[in-house]
C-alpha positions as a Markdown table, in Angstrom:
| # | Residue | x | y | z |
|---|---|---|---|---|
| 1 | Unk | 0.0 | 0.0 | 0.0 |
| 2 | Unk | 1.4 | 3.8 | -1.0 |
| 3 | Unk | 1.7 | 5.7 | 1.7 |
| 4 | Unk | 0.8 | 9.7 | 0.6 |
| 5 | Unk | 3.5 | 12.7 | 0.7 |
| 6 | Unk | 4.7 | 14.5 | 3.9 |
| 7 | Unk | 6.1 | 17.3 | 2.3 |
| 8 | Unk | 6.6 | 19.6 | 5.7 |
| 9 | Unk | 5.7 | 23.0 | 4.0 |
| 10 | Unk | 7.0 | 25.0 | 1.6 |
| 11 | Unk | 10.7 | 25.4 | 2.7 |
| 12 | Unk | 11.2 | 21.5 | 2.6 |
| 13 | Unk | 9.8 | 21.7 | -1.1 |
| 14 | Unk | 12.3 | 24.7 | -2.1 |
| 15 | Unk | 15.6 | 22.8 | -0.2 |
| 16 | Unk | 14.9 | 19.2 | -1.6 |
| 17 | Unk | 14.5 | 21.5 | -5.2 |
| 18 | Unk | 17.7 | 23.2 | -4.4 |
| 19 | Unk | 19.5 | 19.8 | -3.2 |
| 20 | Unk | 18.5 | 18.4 | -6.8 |
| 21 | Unk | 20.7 | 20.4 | -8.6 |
| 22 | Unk | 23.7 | 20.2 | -6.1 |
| 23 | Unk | 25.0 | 16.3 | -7.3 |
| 24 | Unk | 28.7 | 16.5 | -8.5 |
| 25 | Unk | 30.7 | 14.4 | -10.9 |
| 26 | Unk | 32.3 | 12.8 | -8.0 |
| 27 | Unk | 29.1 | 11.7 | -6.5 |
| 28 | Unk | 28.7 | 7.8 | -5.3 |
| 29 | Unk | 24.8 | 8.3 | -5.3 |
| 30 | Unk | 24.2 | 4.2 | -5.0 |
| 31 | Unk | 25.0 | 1.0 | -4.3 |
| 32 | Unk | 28.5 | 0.2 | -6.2 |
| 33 | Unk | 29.0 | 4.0 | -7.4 |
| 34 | Unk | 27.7 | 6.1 | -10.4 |
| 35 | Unk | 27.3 | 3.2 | -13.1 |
| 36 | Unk | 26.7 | 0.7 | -10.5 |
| 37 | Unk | 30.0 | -1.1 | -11.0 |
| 38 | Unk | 32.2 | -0.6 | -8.2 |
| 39 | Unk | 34.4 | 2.6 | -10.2 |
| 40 | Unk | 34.3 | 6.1 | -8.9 |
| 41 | Unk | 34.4 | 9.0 | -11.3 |
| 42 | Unk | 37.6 | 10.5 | -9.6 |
| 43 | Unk | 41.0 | 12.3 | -10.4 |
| 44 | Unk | 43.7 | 13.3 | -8.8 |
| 45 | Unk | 43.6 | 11.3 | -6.0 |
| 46 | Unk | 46.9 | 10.1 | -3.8 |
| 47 | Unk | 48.9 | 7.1 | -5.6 |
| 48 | Unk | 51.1 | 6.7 | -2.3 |
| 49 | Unk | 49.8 | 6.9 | 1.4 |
| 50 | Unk | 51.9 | 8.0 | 4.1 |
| 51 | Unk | 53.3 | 4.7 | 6.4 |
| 52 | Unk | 50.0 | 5.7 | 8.6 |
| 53 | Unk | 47.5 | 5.9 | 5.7 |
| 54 | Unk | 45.6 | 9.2 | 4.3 |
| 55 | Unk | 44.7 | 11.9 | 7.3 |
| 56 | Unk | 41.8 | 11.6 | 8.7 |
| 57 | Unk | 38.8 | 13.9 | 7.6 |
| 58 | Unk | 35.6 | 13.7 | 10.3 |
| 59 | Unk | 34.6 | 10.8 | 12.5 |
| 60 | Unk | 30.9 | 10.4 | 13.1 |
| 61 | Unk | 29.0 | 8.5 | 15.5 |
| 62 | Unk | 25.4 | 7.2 | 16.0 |
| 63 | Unk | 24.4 | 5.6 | 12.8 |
| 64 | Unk | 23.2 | 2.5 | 14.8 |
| 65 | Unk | 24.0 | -1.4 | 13.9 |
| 66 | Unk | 24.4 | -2.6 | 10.7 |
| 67 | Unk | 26.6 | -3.6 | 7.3 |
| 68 | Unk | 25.2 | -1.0 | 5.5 |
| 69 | Unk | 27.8 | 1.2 | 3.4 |
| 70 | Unk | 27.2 | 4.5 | 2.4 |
| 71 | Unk | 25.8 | 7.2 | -0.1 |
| 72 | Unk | 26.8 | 10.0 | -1.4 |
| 73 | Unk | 25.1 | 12.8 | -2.7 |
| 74 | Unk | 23.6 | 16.6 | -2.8 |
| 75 | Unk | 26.4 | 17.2 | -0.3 |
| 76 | Unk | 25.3 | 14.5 | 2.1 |
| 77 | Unk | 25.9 | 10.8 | 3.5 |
| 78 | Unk | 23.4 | 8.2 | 3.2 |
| 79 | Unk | 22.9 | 4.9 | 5.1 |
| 80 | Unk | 20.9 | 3.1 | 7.4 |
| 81 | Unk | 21.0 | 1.6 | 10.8 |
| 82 | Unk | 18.9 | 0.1 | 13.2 |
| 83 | Unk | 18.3 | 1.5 | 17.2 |
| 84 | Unk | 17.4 | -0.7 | 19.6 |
| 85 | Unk | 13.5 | -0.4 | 18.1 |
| 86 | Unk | 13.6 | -0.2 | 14.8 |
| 87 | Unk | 16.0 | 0.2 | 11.1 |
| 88 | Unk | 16.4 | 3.8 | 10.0 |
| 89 | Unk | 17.9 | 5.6 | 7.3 |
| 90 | Unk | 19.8 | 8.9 | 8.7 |
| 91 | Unk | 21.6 | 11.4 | 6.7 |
| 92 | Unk | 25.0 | 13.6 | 7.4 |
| 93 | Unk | 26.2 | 16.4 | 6.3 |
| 94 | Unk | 29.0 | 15.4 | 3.4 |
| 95 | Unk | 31.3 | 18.5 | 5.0 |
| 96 | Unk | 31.6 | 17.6 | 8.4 |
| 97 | Unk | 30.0 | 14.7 | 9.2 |
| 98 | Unk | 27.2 | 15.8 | 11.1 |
| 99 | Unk | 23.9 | 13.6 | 10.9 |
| 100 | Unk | 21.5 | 16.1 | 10.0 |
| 101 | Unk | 18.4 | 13.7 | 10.2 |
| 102 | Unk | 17.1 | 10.1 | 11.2 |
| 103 | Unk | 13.9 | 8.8 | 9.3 |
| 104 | Unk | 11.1 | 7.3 | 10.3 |
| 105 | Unk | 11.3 | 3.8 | 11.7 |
| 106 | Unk | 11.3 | 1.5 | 8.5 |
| 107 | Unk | 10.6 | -2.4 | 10.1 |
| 108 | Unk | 11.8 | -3.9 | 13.3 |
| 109 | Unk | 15.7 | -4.1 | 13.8 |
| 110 | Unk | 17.8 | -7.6 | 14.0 |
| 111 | Unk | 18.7 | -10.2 | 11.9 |
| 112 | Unk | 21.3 | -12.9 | 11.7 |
| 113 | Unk | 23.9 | -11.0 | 12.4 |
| 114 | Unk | 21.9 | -8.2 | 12.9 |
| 115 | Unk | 21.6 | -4.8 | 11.6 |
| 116 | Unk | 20.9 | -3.1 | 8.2 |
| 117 | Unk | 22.6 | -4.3 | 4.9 |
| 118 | Unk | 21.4 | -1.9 | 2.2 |
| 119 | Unk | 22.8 | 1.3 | 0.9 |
| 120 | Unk | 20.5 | 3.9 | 0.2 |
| 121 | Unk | 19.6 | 5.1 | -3.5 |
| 122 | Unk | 19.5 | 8.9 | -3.9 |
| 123 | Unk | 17.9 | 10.2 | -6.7 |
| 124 | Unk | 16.7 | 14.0 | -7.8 |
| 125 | Unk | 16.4 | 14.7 | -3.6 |
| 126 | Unk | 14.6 | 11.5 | -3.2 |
| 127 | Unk | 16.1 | 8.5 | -1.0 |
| 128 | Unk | 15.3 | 4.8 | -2.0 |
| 129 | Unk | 16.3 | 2.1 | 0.8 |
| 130 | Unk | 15.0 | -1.7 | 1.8 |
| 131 | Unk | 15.5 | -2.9 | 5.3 |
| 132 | Unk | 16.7 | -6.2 | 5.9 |
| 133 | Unk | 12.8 | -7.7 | 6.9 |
| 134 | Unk | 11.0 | -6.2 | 3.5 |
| 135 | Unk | 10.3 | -2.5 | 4.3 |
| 136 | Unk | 10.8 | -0.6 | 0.8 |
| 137 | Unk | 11.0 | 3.3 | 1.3 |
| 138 | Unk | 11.3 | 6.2 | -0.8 |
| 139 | Unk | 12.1 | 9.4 | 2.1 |
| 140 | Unk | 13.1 | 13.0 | 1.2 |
| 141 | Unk | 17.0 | 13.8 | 1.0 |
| 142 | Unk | 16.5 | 17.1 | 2.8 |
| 143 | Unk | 14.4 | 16.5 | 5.4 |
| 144 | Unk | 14.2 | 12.6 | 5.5 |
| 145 | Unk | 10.4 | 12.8 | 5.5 |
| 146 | Unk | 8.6 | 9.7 | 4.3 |
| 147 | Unk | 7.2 | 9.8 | 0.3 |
| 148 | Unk | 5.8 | 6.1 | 0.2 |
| 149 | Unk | 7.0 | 2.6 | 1.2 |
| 150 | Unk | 6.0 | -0.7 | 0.5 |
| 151 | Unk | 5.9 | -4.2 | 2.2 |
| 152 | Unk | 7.5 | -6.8 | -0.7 |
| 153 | Unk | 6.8 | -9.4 | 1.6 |
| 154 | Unk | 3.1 | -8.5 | 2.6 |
| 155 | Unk | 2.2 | -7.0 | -0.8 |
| 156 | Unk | 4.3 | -9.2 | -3.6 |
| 157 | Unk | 4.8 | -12.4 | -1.5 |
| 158 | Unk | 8.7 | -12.4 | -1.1 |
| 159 | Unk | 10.2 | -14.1 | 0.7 |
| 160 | Unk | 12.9 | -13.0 | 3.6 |
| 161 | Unk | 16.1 | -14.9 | 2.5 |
| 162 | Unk | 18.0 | -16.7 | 5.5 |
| 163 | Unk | 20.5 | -13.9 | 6.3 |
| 164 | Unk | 17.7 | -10.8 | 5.3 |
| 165 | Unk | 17.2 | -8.7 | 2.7 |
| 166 | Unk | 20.4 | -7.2 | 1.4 |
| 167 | Unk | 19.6 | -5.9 | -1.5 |
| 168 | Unk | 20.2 | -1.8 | -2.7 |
| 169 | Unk | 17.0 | -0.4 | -5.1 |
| 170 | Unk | 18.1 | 0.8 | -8.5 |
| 171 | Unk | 16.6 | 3.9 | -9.6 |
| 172 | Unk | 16.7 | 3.6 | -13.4 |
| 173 | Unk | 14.4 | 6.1 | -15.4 |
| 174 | Unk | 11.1 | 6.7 | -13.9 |
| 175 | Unk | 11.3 | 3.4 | -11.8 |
| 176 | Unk | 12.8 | 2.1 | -8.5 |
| 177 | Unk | 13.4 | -1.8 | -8.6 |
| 178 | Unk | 14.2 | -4.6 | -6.2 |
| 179 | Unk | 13.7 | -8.3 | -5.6 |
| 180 | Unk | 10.9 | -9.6 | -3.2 |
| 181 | Unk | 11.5 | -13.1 | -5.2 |
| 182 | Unk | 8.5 | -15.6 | -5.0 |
| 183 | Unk | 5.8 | -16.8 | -7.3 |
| 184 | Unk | 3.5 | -13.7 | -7.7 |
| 185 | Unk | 7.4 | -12.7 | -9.6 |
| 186 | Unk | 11.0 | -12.0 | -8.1 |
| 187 | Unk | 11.3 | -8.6 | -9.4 |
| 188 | Unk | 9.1 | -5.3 | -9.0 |
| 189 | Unk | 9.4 | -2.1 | -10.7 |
| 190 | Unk | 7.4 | 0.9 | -9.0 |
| 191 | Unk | 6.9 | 4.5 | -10.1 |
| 192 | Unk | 9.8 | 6.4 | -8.2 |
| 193 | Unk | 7.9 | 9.5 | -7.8 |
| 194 | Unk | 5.0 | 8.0 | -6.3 |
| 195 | Unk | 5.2 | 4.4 | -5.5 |
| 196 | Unk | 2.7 | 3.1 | -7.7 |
| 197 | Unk | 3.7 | -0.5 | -9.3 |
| 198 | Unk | 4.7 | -0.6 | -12.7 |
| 199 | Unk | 5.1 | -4.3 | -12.8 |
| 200 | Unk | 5.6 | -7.5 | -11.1 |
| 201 | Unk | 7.9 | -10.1 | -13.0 |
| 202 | Unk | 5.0 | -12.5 | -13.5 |
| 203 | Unk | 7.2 | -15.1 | -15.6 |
| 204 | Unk | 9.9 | -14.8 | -13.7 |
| 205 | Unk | 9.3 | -16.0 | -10.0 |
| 206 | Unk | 13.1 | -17.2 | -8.7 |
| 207 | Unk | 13.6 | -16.8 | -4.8 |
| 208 | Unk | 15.4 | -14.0 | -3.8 |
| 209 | Unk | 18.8 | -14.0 | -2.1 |
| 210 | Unk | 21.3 | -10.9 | -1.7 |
| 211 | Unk | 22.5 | -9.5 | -4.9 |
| 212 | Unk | 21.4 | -6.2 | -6.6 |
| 213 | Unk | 19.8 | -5.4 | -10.0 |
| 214 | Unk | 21.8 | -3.9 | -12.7 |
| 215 | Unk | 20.7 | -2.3 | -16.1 |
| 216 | Unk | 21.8 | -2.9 | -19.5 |
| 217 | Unk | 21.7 | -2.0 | -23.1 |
| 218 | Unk | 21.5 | -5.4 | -25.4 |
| 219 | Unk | 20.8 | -5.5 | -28.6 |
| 220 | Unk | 18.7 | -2.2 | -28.6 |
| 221 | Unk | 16.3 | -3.2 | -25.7 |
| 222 | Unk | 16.5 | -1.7 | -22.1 |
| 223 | Unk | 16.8 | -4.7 | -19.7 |
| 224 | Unk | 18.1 | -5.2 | -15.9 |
| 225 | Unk | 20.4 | -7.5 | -15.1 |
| 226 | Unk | 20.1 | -9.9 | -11.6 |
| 227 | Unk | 21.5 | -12.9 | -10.2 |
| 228 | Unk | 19.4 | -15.4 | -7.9 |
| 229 | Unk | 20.7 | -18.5 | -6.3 |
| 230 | Unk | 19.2 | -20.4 | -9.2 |
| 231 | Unk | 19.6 | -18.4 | -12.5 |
| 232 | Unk | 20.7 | -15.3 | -14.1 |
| 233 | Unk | 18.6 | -13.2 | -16.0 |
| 234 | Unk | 17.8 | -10.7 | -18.0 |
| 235 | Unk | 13.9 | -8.4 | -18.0 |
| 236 | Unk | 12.6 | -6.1 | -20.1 |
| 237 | Unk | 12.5 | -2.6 | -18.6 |
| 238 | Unk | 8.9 | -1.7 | -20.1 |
| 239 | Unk | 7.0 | -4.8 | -18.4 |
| 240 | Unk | 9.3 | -6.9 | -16.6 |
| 241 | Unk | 8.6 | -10.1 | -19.2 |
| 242 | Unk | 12.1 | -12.5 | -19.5 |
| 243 | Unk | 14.2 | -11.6 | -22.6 |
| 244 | Unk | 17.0 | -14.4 | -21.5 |
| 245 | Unk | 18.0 | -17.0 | -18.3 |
| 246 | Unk | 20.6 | -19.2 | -17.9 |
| 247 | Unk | 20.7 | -21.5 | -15.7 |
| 248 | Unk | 23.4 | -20.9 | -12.7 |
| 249 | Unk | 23.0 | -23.0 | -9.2 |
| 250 | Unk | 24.5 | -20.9 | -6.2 |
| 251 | Unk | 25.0 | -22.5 | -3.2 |
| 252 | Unk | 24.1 | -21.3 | 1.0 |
| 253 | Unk | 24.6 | -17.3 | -0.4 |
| 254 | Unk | 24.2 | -15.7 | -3.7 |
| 255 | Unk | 25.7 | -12.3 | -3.4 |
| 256 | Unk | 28.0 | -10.1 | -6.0 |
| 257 | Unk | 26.4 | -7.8 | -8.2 |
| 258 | Unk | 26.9 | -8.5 | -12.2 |
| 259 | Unk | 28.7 | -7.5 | -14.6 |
| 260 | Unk | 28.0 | -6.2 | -17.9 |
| 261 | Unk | 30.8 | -5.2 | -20.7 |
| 262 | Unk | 30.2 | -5.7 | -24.7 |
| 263 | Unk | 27.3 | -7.9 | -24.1 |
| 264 | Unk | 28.8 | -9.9 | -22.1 |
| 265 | Unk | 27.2 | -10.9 | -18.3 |
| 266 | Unk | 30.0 | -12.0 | -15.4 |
| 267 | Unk | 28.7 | -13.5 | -12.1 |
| 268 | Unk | 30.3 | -15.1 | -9.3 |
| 269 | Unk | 29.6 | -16.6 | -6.1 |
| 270 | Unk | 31.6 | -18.1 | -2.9 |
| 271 | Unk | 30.8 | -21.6 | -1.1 |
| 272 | Unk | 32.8 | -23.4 | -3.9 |
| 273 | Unk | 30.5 | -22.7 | -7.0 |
| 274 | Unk | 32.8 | -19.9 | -9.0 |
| 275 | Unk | 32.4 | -17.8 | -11.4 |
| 276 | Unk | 30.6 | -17.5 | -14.9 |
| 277 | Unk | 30.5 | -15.5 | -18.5 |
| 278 | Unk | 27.3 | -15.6 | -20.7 |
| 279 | Unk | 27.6 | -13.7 | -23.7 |
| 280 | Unk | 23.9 | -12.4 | -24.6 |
| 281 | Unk | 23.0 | -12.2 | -28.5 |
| 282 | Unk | 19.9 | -10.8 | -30.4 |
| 283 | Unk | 18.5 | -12.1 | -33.1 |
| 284 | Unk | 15.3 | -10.4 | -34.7 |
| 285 | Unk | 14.3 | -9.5 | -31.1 |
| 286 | Unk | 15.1 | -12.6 | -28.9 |
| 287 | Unk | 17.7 | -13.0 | -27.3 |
| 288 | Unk | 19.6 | -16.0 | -25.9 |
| 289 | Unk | 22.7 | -16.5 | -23.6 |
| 290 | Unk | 25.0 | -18.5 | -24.1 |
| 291 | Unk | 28.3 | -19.7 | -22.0 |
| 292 | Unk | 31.7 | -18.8 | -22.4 |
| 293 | Unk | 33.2 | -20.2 | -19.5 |
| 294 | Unk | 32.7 | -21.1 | -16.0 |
| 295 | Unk | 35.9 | -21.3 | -13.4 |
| 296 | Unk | 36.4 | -21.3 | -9.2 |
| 297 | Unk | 39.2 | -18.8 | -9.7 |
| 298 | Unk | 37.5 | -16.2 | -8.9 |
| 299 | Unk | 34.9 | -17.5 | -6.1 |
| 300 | Unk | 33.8 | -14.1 | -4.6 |
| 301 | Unk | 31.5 | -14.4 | -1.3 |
| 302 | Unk | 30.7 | -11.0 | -0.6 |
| 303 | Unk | 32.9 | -8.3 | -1.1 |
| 304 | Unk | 32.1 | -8.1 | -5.0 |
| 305 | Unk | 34.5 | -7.7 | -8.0 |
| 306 | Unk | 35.2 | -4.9 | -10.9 |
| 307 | Unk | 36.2 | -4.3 | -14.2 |
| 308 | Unk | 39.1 | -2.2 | -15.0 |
| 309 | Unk | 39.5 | -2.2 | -18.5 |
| 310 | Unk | 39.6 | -6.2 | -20.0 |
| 311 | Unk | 40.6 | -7.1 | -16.5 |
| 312 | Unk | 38.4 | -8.2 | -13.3 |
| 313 | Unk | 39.8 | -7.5 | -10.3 |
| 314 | Unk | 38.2 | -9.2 | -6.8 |
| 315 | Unk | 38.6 | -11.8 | -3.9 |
| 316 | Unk | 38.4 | -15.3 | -4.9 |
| 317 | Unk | 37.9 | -17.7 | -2.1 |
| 318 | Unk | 40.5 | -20.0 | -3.6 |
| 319 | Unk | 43.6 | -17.8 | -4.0 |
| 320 | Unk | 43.4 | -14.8 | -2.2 |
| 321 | Unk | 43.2 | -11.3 | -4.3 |
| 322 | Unk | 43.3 | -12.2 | -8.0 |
| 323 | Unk | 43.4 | -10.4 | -11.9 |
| 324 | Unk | 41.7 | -12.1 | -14.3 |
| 325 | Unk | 40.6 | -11.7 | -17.9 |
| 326 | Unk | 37.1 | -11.0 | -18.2 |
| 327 | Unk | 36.6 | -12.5 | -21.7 |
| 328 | Unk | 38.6 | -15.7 | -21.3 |
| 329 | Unk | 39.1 | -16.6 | -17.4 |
| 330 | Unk | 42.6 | -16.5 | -17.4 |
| 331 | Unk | 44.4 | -15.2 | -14.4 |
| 332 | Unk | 47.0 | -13.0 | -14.7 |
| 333 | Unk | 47.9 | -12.5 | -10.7 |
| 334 | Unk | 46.6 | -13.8 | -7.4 |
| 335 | Unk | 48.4 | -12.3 | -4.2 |
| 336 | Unk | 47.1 | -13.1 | -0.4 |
| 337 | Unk | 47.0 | -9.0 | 0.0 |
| 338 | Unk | 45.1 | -7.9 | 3.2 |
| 339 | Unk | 43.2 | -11.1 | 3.5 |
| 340 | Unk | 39.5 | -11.6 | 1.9 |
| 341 | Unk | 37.3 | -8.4 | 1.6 |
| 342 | Unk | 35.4 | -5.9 | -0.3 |
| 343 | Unk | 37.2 | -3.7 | -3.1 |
| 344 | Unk | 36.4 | -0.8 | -4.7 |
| 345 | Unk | 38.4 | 1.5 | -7.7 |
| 346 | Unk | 39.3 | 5.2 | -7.9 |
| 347 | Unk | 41.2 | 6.9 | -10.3 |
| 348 | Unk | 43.0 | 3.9 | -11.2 |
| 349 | Unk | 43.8 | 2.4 | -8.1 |
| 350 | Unk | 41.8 | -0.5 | -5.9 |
| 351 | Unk | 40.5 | 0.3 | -2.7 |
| 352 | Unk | 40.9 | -3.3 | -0.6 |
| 353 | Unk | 39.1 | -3.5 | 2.7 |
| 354 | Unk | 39.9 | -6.5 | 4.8 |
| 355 | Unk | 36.6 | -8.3 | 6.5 |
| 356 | Unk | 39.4 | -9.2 | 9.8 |
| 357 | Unk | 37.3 | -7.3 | 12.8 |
| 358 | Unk | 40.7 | -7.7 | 14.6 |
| 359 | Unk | 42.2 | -5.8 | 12.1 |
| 360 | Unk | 39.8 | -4.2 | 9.2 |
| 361 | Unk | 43.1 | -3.3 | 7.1 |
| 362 | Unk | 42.4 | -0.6 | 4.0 |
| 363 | Unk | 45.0 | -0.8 | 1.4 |
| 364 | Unk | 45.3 | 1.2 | -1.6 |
| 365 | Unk | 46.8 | -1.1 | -4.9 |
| 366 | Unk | 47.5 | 0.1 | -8.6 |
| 367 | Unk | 44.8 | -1.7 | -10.6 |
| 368 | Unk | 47.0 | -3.1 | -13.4 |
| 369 | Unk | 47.4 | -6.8 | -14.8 |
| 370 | Unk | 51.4 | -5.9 | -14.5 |
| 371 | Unk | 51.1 | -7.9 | -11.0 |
| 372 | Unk | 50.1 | -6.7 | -7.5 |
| 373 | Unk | 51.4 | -3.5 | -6.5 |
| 374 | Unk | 50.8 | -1.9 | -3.1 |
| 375 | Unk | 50.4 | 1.6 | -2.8 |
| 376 | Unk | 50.2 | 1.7 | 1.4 |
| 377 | Unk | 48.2 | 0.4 | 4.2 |
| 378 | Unk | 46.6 | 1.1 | 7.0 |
| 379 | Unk | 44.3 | -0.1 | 10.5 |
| 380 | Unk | 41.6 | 1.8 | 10.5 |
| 381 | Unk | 41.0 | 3.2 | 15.0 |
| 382 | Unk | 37.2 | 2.5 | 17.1 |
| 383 | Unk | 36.6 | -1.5 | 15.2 |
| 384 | Unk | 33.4 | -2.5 | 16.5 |
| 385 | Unk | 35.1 | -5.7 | 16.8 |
| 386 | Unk | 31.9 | -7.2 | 14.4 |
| 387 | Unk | 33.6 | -8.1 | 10.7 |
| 388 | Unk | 34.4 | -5.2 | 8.6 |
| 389 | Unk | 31.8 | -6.2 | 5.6 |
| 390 | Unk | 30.3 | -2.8 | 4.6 |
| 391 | Unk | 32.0 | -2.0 | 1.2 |
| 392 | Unk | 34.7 | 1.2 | 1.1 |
| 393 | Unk | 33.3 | 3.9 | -1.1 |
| 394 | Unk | 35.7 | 6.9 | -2.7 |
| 395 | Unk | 34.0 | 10.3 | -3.5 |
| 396 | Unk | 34.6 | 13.7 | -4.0 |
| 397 | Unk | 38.0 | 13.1 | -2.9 |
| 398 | Unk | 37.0 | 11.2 | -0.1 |
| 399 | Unk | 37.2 | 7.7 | 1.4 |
| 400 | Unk | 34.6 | 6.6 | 3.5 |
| 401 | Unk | 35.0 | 3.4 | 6.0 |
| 402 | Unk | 31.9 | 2.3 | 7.5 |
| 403 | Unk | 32.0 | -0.3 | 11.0 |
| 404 | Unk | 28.9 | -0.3 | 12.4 |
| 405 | Unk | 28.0 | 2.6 | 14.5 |
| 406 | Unk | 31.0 | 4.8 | 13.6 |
| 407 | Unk | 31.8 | 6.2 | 9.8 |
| 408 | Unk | 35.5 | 7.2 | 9.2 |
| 409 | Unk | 35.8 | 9.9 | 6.5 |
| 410 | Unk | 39.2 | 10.2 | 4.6 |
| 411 | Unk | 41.5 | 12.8 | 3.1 |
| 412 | Unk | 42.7 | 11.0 | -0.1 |
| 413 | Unk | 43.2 | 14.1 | -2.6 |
| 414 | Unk | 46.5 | 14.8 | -3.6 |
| 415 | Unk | 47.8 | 17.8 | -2.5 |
């Protein structure tokens, strides 16, 4: 059911319409960055850290429990966290650090291990988040007062995976996306603006497990992209109806985002299964994937993998911190780096973020299929002592570091 407006007069509606026009080029306004790939739009960032790592920006407190990583746009922070009552999504000021606002409750708190898992969505001053028990809501950037919000489990029968919902909306177009998974269909499309459904992926009804939608181009046609512990596939943006699957058995967790290059689809997944490549073709409007290989080289459980060029960079189960070829499988270099964790890439470097909550090492490394080269490292101060999942994000110039209740925000500009 849509929940109507709270618009909190007139000065609300002339800040969210001045925050809409404030988004820079530097900007991580989602899940995975700009294109949804892991790969900040950044320059001029350090290529060396000091022996002590970059200097430290802000430090904020008071974002509650949770895995969640973070947002940024219209000169704020996004994520969620849960109190002891309930799962919120707060807001802080992009400058300082400040939290500027905490929304409404959105579901109970919890979960195994508990706390929040999704990063907010922020789109033209609106804010897009799922809690981990089925709560979809769309909140206001400025003054974090609630537009709509959904139940996928109450109102388009999902089904609450075993570890929670961990999925991050996409905002594509006109629409806001995610997957309840079930048999009414495992992927929803509503209206951003208002809530309204678009569609319901009748023909495609797949459980859901933990991995986020992605769009894509193919052969003329507008489709997303998702992975589900049984298949990967690809819907048509207008209605939702199947262009292609492939079959693709995960195992106990499904979680990495896609990737999409030249028509080409990369998945991967931990607990021994590995990794895949479907190319997708079109002919005379269907479309059909087909496999180009399937490896355990690069067995990623959570902390997700990214293209740099022809190369794939990520944590493999198997052998630590690997390059590999997107288009043929072939590894170029595997090195045991900080130990398994989450990566993301900025202006030619990767950002590794060790999951060790003794430790929660951050270490900066050229991205280059030239071999593993280390640019500095560092121990981040105040670990929650719970494991270091939430992903590192680089914007504006800045490297946010997420553990739990306390954000660490990052000088990594280059003087």
């Amino acid at each position: 059911m849509t929940r109507p407006s709270l618009l909190g007069g007139p000065g609300a509606v002339l800040l969210t319409l001045s925050l809409a026009g404030l988004a820079s080029a530097g900007d991580w306004p989602q899940w995975r960055g700009p294109n949804r790939d892991g790969v900040a739009h950044e320059s001029g960032l350090l290529r060396q850290w000091p022996a002590d790592g970059p200097s430290l920006a802000w430090r904020a407190t008071g974002l509650g429990k949770g895995f969640s990583s973070v947002s940024v746009a219209e000169g704020r922070v996004f994520t969620m966290g849960d109190s002891a009552a309930a799962g919120h999504v707060l807001a802080l000021a992009e400058r300082d650090g400040k939290v500027l606002w905490t929304s409404a409750p959105i579901g109970k708190p919890g979960g195994g291990p508990a706390g929040t898992r999704c990063t907010p969505s922020v789109d033209g001053g609106l804010v897009y988040a799922l809690g981990q028990w089925g709560e979809l809501v769309c909140v206001d950037a400025a003054s974090g007062q609630e537009r709509w919000r959904h139940s996928v489990t109450k109102e388009f029968g999902g089904g609450v995976p075993g570890w929670q919902y961990s999925e991050s909306p996409l905002v594509d177009g006109n629409k806001v996306l995610c997957t309840p998974g079930g048999r009414k269909g495992a992927v929803v499309a509503f209206n951003k603006a208002t809530g309204e459904v678009v569609w319901q992926s009748a023909d495609f009804t797949d459980s859901a497990h933990y991995s986020s939608i992605i769009a894509a181009m193919i052969g003329g046609r507008r489709q997303y992209i998702q992975l589900t512990p049984a298949s990967v596939v690809g819907l048509a943006a207008e209605d939702g109806k199947v262009l292609w699957r492939a079959n693709r058995p995960g195992k106990t967790a499904v979680v990495p985002t896609p990737i999409f290059h030249d028509n080409h689809v990369f998945v991967t997944s931990g607990y021994g299964v590995g990794c895949n490549l479907f190319k997708v073709t079109a002919t005379g409007g269907n479309f059909e994937a087909g496999q180009v290989y399937a490896n355990t080289d690069l067995a990623n459980h959570h902390g997700g993998v990214l293209r740099v060029g022809d190369c794939l960079y990520g944590h493999s189960d198997s052998r630590g911190w690997v390059c590999m070829e997107l288009k043929t499988g072939k590894i170029l270099w595997s090195h045991r780096g900080v130990g398994k964790g989450a990566v993301t890439c900025a202006d030619g470097h990767l950002y590794l973020r060790s999951e060790d909550k003794s430790r929660g090492t951050i270490a900066l490394v050229e991205a280059t299929p030239d071999g593993y080269r280390e640019k500095g490292r560092f121990n981040p101060p105040d670990l929650s002592g719970k494991e270091t999942w939430p992903h590192p994000v680089v914007a504006n110039g800045r490297l946010y570091i997420r553990d739990q209740d306390v954000l660490l925000c990052y000088d990594v500009k280059a003087k």
